[in-house]
C-alpha positions, 0 to 999 in steps of 0.5 A: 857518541857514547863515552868509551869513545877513544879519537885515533888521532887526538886534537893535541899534536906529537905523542900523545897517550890513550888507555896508558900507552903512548904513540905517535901518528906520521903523516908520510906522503904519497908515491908519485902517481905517474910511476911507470910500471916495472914487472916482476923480475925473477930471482936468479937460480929459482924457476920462472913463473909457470915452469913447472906446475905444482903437484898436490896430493891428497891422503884420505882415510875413508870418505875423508881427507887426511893430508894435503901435501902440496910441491911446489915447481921450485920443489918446496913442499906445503903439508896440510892436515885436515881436522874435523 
């Protein structure tokens, strides 16, 4: 081990300092393992999954593709520029 080494968790417990800043580790626990699964449920007012497919559309200049504008089924849109 090389001499730049810096530990993520340093022997020492509670805050603790490493190149000037300091910090502290928590330890939290984990979830139990035998939660039972509980599906997506879809936000009032908004199209379920799969009601309606997005549109995309492509903007070329020659051989190239310029813009990719992209509507989503809810109606929001995405634009892609394209830089080569």
């Amino acid at each position: 081990m090389n001499g730049s080494f810096t530990p993520f968790a340093p022997a020492t417990s509670g805050a603790s300092q490493v190149n000037g800043r300091s910090f502290s580790l928590k330890i939290c626990s984990q979830p139990a393992a035998n939660q039972a699964f509980a599906p997506f449920k879809p936000v009032a007012g908004l199209p379920a999954h799969g009601a309606a497919a997005p549109a995309i559309t492509l903007q070329r200049e020659g051989d190239r593709i310029k813009r990719i504008t992209i509507q989503c089924g809810c109606g929001q849109v995405i634009e892609l520029e394209c830089l080569y």
